[in-house]
PyMOL Python script that loads the backbone (N, CA, C, O; Angstrom):
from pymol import cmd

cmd.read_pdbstr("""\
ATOM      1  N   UNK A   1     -13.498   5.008   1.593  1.00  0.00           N
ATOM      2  CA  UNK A   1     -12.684   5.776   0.669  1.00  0.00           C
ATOM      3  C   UNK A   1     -11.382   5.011   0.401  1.00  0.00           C
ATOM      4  O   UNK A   1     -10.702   4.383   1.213  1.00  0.00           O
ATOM      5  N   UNK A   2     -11.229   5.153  -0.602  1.00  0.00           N
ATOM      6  CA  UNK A   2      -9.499   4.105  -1.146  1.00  0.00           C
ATOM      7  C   UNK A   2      -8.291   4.292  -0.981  1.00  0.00           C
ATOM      8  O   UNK A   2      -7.382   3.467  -0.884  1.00  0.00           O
ATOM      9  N   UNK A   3      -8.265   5.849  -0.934  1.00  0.00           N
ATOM     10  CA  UNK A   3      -7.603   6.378  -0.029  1.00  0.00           C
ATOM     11  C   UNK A   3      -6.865   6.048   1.331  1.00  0.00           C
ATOM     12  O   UNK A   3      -5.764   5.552   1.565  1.00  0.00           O
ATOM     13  N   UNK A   4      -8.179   6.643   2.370  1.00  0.00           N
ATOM     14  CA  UNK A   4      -8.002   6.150   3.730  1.00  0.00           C
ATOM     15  C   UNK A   4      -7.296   4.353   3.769  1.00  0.00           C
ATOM     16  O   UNK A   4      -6.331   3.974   4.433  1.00  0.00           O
ATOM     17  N   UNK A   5      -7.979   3.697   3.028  1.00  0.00           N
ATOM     18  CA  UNK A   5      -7.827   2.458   3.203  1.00  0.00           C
ATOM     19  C   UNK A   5      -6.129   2.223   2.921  1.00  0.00           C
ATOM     20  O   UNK A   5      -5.427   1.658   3.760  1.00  0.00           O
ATOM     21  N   UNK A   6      -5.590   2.739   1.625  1.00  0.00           N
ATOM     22  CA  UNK A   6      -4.482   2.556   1.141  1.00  0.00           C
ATOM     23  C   UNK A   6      -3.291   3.513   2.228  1.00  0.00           C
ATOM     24  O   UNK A   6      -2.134   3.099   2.296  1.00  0.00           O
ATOM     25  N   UNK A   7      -3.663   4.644   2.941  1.00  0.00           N
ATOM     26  CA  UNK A   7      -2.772   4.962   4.085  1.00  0.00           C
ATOM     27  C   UNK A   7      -2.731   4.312   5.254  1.00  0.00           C
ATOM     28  O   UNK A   7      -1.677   4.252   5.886  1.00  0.00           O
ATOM     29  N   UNK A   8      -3.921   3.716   5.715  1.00  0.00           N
ATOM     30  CA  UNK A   8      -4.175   3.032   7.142  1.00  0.00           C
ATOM     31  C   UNK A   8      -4.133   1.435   6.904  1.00  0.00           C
ATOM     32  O   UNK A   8      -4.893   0.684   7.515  1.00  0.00           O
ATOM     33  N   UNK A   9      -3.097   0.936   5.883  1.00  0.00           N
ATOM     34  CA  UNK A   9      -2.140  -0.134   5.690  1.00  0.00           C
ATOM     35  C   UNK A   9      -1.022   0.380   5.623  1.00  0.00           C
ATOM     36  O   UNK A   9      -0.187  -0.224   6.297  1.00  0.00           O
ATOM     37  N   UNK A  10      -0.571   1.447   4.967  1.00  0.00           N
ATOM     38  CA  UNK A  10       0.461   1.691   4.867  1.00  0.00           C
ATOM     39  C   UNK A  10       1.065   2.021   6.676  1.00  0.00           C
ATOM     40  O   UNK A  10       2.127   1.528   7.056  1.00  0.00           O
ATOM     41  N   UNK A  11       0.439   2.654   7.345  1.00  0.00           N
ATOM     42  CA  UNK A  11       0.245   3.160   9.114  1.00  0.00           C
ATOM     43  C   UNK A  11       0.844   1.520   9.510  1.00  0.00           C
ATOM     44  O   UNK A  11       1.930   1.211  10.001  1.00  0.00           O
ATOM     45  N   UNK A  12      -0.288   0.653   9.099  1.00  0.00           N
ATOM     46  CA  UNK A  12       0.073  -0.871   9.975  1.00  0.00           C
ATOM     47  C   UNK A  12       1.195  -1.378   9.651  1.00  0.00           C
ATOM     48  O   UNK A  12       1.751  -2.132  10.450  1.00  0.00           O
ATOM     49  N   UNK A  13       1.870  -1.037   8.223  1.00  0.00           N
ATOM     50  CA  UNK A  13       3.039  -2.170   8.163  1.00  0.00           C
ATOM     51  C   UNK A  13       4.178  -1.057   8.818  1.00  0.00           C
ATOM     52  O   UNK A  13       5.274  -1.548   9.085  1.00  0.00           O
ATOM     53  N   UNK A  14       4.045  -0.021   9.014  1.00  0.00           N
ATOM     54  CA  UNK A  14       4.883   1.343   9.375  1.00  0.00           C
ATOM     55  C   UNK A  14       4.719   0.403  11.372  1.00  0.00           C
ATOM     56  O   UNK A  14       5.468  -0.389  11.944  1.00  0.00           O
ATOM     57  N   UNK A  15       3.975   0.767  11.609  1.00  0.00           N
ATOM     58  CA  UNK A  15       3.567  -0.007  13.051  1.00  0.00           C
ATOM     59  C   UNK A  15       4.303  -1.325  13.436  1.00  0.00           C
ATOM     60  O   UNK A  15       4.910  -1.450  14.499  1.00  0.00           O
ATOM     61  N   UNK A  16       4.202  -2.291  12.498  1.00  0.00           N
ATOM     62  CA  UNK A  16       4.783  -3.770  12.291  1.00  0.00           C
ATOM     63  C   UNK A  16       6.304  -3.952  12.255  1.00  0.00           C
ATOM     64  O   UNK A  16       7.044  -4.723  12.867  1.00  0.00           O
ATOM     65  N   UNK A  17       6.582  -2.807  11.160  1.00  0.00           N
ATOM     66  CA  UNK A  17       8.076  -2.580  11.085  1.00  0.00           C
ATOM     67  C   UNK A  17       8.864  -2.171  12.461  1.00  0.00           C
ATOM     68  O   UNK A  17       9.886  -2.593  13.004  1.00  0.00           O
ATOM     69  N   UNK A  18       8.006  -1.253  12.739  1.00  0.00           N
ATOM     70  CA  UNK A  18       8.880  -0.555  14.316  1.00  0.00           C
ATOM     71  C   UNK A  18       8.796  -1.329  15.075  1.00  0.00           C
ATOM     72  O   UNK A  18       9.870  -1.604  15.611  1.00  0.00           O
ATOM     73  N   UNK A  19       7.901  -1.898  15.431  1.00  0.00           N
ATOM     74  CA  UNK A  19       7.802  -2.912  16.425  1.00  0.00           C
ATOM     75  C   UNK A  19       9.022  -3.933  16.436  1.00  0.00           C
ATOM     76  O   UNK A  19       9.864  -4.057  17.325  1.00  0.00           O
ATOM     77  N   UNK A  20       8.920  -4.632  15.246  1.00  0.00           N
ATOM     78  CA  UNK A  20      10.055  -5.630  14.717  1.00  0.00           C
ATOM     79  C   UNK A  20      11.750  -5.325  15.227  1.00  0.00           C
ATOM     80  O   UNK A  20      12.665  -6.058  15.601  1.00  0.00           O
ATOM     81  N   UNK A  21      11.530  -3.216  14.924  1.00  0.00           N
ATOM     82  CA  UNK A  21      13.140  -3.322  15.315  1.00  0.00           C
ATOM     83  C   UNK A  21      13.183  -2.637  16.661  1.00  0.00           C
ATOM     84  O   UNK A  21      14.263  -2.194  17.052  1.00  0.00           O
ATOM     85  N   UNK A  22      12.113  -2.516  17.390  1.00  0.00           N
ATOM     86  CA  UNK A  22      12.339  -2.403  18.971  1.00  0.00           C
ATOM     87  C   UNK A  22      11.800  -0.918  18.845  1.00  0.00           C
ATOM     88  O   UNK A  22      11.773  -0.363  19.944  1.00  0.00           O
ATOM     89  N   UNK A  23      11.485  -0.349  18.087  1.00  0.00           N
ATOM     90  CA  UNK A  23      11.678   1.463  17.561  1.00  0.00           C
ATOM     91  C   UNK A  23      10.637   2.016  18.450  1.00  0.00           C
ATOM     92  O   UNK A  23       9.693   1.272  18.186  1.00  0.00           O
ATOM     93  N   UNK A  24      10.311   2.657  19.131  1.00  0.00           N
ATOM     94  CA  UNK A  24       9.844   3.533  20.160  1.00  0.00           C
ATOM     95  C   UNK A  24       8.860   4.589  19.213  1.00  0.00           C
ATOM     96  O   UNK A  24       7.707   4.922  19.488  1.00  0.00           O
ATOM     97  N   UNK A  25       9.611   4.983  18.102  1.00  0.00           N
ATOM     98  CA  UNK A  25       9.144   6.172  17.362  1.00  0.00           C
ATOM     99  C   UNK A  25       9.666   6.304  15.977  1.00  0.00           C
ATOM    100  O   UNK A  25      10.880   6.171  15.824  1.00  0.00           O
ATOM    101  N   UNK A  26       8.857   6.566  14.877  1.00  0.00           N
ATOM    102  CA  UNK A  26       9.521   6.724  13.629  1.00  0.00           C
ATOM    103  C   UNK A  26       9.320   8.143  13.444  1.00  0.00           C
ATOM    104  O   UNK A  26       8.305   8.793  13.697  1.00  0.00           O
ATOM    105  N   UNK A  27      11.207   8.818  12.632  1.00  0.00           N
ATOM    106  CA  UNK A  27      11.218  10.188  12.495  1.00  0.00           C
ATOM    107  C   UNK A  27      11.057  10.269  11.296  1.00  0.00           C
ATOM    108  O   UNK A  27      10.991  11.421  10.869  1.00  0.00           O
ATOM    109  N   UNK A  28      10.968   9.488  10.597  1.00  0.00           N
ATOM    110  CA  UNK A  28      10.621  10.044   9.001  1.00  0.00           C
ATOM    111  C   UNK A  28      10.364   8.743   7.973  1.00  0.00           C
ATOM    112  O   UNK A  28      11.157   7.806   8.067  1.00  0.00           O
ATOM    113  N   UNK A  29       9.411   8.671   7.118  1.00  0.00           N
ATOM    114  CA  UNK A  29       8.682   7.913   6.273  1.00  0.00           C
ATOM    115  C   UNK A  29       8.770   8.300   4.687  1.00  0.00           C
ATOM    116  O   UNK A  29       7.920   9.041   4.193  1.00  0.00           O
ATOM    117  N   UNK A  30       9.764   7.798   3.976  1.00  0.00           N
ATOM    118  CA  UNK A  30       9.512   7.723   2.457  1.00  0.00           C
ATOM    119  C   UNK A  30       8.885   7.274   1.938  1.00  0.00           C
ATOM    120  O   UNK A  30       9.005   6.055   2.056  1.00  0.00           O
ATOM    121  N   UNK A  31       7.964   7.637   1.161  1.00  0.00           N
ATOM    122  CA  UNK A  31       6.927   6.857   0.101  1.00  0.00           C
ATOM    123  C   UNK A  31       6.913   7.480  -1.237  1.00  0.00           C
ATOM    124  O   UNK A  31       7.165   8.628  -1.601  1.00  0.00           O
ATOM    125  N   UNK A  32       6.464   6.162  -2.026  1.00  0.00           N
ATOM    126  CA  UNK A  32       6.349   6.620  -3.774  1.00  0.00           C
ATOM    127  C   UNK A  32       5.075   6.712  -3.956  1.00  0.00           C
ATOM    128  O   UNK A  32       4.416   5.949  -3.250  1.00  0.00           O
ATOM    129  N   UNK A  33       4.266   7.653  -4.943  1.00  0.00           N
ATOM    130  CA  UNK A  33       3.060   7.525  -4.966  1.00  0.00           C
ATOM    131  C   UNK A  33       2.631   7.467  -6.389  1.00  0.00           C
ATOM    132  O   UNK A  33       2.713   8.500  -7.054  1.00  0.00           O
ATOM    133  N   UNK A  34       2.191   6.398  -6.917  1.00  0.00           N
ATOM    134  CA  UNK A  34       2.322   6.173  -8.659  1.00  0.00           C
ATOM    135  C   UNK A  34       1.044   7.126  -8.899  1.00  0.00           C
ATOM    136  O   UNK A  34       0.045   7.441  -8.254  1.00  0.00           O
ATOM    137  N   UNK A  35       1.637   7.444 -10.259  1.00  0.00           N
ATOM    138  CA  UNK A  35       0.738   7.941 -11.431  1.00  0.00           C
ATOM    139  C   UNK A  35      -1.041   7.917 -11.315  1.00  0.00           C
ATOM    140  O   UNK A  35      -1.707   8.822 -11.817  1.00  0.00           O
ATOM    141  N   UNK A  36      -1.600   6.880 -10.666  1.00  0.00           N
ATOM    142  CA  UNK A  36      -2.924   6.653 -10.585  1.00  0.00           C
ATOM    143  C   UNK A  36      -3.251   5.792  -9.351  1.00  0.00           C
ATOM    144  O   UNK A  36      -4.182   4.994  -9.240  1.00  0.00           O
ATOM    145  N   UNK A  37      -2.182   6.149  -8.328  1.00  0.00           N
ATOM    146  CA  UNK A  37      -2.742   6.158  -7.110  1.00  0.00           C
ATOM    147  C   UNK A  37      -3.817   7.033  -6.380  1.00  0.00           C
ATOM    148  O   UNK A  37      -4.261   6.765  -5.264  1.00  0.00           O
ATOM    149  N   UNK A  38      -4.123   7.938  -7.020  1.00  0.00           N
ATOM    150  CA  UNK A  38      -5.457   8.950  -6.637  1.00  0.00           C
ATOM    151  C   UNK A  38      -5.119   9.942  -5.418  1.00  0.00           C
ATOM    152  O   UNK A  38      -5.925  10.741  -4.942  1.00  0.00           O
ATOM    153  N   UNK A  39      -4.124   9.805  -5.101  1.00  0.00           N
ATOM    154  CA  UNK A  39      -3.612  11.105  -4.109  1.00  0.00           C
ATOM    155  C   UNK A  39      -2.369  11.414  -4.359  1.00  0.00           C
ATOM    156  O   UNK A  39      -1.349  10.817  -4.702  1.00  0.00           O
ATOM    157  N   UNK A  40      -2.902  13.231  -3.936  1.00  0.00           N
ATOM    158  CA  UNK A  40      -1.800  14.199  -4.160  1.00  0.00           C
ATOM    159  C   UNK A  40      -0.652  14.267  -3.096  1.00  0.00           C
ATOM    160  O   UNK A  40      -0.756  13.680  -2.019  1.00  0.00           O
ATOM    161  N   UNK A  41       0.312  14.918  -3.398  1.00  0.00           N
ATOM    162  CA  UNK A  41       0.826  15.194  -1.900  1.00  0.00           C
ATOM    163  C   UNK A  41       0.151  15.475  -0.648  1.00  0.00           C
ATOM    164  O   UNK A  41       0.082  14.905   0.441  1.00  0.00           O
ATOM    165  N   UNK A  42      -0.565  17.067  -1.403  1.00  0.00           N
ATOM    166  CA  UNK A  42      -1.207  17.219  -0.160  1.00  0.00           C
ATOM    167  C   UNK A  42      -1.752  16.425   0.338  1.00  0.00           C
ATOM    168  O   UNK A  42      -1.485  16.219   1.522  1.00  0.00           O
ATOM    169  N   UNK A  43      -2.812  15.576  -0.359  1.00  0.00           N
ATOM    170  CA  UNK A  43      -4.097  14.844   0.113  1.00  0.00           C
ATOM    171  C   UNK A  43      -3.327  13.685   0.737  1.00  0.00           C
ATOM    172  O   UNK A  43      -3.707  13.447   1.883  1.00  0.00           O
ATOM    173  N   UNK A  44      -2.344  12.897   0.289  1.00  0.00           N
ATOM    174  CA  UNK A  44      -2.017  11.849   1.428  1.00  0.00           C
ATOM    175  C   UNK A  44      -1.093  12.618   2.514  1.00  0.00           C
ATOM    176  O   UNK A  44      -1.009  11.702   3.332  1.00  0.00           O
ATOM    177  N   UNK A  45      -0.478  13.487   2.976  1.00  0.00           N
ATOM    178  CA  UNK A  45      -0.398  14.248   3.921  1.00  0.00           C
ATOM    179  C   UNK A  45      -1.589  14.260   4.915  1.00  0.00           C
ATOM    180  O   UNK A  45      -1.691  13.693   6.003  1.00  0.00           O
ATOM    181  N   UNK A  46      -2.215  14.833   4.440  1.00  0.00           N
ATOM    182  CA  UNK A  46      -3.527  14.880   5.424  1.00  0.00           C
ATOM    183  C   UNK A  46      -4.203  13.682   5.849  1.00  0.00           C
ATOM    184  O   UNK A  46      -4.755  13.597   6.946  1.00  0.00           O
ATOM    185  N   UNK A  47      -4.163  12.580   4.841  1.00  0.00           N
ATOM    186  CA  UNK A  47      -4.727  11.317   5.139  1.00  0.00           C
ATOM    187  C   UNK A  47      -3.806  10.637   6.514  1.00  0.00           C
ATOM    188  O   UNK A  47      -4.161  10.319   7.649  1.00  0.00           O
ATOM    189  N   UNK A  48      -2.349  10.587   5.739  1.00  0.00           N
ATOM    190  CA  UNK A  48      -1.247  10.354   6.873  1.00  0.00           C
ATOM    191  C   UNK A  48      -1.395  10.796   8.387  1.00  0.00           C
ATOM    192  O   UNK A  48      -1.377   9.933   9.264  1.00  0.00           O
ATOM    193  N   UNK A  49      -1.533  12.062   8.679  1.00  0.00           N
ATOM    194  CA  UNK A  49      -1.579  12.601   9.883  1.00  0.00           C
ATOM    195  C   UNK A  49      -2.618  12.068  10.577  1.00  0.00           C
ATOM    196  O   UNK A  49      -2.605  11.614  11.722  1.00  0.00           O
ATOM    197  N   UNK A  50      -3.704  12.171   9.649  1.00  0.00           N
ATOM    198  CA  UNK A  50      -4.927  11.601  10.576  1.00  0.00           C
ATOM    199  C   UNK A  50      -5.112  10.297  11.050  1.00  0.00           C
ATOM    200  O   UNK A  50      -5.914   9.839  11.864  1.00  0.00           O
ATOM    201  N   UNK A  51      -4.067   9.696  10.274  1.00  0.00           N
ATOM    202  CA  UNK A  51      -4.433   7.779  10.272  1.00  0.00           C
ATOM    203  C   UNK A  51      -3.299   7.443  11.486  1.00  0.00           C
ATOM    204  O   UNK A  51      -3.541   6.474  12.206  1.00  0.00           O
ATOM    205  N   UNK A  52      -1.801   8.397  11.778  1.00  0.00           N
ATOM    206  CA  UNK A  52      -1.097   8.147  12.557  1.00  0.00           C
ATOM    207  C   UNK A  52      -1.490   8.558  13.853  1.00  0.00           C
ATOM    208  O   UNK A  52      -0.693   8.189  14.716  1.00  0.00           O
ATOM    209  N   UNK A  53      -2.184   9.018  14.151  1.00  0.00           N
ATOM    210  CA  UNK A  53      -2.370   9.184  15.124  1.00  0.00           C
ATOM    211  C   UNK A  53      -2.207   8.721  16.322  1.00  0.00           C
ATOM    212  O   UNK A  53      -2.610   9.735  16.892  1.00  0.00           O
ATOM    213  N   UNK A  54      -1.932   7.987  17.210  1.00  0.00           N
ATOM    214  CA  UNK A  54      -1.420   7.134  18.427  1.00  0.00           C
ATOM    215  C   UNK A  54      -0.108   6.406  17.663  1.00  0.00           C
ATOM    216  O   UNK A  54       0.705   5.901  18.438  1.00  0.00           O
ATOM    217  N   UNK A  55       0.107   6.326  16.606  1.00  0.00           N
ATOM    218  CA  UNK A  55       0.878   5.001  15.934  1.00  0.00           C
ATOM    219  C   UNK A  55       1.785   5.590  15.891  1.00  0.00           C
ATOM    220  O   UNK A  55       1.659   6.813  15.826  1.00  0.00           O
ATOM    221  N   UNK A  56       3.358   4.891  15.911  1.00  0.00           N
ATOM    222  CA  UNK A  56       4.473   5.245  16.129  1.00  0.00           C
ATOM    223  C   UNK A  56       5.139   6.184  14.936  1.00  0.00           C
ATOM    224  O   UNK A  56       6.243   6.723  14.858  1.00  0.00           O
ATOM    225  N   UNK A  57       3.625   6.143  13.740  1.00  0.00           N
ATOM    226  CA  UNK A  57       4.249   7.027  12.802  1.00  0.00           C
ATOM    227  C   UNK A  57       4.108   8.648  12.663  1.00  0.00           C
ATOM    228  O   UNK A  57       4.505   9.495  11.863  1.00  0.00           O
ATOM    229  N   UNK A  58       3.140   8.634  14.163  1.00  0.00           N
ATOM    230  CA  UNK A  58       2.836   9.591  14.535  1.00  0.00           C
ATOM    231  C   UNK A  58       3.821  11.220  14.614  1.00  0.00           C
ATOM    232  O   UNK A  58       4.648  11.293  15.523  1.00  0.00           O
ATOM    233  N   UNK A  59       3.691  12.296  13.764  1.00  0.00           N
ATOM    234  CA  UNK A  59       4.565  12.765  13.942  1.00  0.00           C
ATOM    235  C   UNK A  59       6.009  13.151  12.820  1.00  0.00           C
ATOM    236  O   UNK A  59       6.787  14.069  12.563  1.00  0.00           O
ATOM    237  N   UNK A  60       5.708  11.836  12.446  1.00  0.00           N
ATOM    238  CA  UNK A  60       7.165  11.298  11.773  1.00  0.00           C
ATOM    239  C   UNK A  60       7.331  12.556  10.216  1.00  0.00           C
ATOM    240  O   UNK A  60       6.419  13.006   9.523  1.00  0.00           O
ATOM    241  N   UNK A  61       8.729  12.790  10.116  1.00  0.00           N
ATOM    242  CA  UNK A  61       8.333  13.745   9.000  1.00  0.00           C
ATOM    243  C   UNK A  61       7.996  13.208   7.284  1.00  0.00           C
ATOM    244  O   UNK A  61       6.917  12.669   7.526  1.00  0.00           O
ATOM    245  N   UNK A  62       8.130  13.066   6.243  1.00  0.00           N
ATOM    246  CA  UNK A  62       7.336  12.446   5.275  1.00  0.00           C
ATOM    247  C   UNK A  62       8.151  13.134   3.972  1.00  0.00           C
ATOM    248  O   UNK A  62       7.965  14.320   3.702  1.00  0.00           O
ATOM    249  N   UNK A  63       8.941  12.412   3.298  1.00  0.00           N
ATOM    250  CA  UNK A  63       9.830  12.408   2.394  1.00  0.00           C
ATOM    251  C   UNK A  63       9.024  11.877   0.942  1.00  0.00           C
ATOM    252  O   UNK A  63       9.426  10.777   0.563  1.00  0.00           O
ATOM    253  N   UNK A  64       7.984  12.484   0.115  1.00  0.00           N
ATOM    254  CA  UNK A  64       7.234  12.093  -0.408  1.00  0.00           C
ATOM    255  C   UNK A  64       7.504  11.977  -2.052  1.00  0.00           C
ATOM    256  O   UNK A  64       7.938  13.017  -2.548  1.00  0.00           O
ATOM    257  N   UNK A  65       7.297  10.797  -3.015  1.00  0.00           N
ATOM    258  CA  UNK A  65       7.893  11.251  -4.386  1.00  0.00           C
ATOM    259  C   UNK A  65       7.211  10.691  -4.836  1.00  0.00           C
ATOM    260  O   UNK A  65       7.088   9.504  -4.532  1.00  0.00           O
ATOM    261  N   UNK A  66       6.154  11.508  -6.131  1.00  0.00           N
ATOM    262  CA  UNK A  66       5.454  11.537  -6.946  1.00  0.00           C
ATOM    263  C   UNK A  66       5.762  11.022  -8.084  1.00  0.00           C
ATOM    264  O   UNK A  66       6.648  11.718  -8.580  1.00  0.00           O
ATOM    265  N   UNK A  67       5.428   9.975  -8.898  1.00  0.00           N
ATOM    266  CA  UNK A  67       5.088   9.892 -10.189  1.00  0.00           C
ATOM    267  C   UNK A  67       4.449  10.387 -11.346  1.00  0.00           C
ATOM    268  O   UNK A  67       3.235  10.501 -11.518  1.00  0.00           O
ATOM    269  N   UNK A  68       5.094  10.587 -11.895  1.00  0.00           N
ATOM    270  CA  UNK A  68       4.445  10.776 -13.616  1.00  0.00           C
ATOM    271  C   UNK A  68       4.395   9.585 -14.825  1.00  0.00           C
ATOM    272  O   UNK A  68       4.342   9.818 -16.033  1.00  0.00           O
ATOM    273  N   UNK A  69       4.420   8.474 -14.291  1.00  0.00           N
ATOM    274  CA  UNK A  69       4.693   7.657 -15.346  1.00  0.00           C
ATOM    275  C   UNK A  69       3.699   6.431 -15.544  1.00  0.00           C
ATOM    276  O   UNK A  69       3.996   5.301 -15.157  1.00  0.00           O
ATOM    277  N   UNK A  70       2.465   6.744 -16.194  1.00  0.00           N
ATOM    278  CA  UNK A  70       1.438   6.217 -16.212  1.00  0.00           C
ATOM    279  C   UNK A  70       1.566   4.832 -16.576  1.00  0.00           C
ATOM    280  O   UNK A  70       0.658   4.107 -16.170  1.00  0.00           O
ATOM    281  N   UNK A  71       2.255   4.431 -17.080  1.00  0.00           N
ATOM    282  CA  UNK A  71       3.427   2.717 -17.671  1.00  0.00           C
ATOM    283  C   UNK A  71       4.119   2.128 -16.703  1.00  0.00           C
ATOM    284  O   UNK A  71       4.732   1.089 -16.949  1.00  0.00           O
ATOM    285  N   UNK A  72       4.134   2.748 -15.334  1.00  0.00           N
ATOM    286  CA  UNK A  72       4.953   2.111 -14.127  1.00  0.00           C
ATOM    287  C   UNK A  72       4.438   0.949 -13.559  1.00  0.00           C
ATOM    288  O   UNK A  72       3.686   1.282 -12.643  1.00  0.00           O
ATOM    289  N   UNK A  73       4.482  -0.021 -13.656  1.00  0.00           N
ATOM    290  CA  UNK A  73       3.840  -1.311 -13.206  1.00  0.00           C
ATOM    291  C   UNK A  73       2.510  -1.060 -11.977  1.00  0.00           C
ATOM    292  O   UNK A  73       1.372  -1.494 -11.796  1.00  0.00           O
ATOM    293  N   UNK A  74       3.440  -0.102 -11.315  1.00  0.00           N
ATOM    294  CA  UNK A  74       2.977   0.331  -9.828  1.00  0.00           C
ATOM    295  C   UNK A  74       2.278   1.799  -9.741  1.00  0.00           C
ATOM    296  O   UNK A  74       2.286   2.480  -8.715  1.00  0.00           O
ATOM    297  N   UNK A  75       1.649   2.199 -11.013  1.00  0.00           N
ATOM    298  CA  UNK A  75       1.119   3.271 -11.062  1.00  0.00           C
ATOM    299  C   UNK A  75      -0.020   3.272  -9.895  1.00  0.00           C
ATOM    300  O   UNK A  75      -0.212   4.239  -9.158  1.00  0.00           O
ATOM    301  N   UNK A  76      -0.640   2.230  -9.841  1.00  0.00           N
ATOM    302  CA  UNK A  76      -2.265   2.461  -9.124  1.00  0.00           C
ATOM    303  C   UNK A  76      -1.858   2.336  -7.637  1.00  0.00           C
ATOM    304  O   UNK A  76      -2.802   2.152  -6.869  1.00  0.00           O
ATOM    305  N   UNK A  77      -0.533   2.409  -7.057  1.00  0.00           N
ATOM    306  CA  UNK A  77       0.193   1.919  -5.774  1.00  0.00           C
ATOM    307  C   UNK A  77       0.618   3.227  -5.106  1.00  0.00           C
ATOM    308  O   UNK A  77       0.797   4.313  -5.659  1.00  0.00           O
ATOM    309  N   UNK A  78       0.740   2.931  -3.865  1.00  0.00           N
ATOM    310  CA  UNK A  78       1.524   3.333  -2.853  1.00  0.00           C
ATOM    311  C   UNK A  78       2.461   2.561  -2.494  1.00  0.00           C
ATOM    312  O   UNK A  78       2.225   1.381  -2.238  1.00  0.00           O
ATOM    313  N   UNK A  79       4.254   3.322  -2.370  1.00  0.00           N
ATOM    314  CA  UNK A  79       4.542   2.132  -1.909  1.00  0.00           C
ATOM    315  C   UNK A  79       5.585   2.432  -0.848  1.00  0.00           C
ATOM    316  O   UNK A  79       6.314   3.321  -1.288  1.00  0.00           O
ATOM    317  N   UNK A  80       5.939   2.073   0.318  1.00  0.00           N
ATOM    318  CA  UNK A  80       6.549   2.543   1.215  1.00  0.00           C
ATOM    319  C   UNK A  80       8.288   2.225   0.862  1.00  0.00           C
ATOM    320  O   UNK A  80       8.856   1.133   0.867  1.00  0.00           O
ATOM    321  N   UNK A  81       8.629   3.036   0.686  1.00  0.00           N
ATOM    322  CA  UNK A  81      10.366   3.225   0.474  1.00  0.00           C
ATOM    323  C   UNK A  81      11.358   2.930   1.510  1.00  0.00           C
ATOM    324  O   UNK A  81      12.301   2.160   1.325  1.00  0.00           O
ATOM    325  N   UNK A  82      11.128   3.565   2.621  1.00  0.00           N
ATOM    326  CA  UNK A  82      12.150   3.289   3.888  1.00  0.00           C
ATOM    327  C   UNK A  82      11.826   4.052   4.970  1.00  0.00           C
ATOM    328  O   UNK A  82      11.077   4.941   4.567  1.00  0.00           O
ATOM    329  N   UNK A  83      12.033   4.160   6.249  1.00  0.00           N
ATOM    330  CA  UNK A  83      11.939   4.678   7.143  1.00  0.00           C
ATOM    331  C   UNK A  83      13.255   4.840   8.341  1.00  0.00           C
ATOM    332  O   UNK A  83      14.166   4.042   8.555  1.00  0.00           O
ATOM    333  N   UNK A  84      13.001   6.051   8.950  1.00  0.00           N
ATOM    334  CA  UNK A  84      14.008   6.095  10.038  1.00  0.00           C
ATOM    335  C   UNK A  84      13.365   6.599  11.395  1.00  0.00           C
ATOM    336  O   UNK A  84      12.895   7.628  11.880  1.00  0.00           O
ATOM    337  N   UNK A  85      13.710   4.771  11.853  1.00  0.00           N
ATOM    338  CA  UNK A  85      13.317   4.526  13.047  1.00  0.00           C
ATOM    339  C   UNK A  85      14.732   5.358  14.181  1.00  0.00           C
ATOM    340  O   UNK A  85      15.897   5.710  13.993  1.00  0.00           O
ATOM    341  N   UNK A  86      13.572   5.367  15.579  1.00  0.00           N
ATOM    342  CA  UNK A  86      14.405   6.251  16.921  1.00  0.00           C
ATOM    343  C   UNK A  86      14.251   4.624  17.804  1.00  0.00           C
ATOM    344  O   UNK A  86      13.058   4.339  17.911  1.00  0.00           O
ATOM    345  N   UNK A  87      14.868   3.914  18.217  1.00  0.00           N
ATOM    346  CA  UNK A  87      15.000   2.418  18.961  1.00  0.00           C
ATOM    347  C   UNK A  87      15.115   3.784  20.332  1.00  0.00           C
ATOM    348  O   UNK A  87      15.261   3.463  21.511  1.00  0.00           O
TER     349      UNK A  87
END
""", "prot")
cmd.dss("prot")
cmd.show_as("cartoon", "prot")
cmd.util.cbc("prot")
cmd.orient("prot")
């Protein structure tokens, strides 16, 4: 599913990142989700939870912002915005 695939990269570089800054635990994860990325809030919510599971994004709360703009370079994307890591 394209989906799963496109959250459980998004999980690894979330994983990669914390690691990098020593982070124990991430409390919260911003992401953009273009126009014809194929998931809803809800639905990458649910994808999210399930894919974090052991991973430090486990948990973390999820600051999520939707597109409407089918002309956005990055419509068919997910794209991770920022995070706030607990070191």
């Amino acid at each position: 599913m394209h989906e799963t695939g496109l959250v459980r990269d998004l999980i690894r570089r979330i994983d990669q990142a914390a690691a990098a800054s020593g982070a124990t635990r991430v409390a919260c994860v911003r992401v953009w989700l273009g126009a014809f990325s194929h998931l809803s809030e809800a639905h990458f919510r649910e994808h999210f939870v399930a894919e974090a599971q052991g991973s430090a994004a486990e948990g973390a709360a999820l600051d999520i912002t939707l597109s409407t703009d089918p002309a956005d370079p990055d419509a068919q994307h997910l794209r991770l915005e920022s995070l706030d890591l607990e070191v």
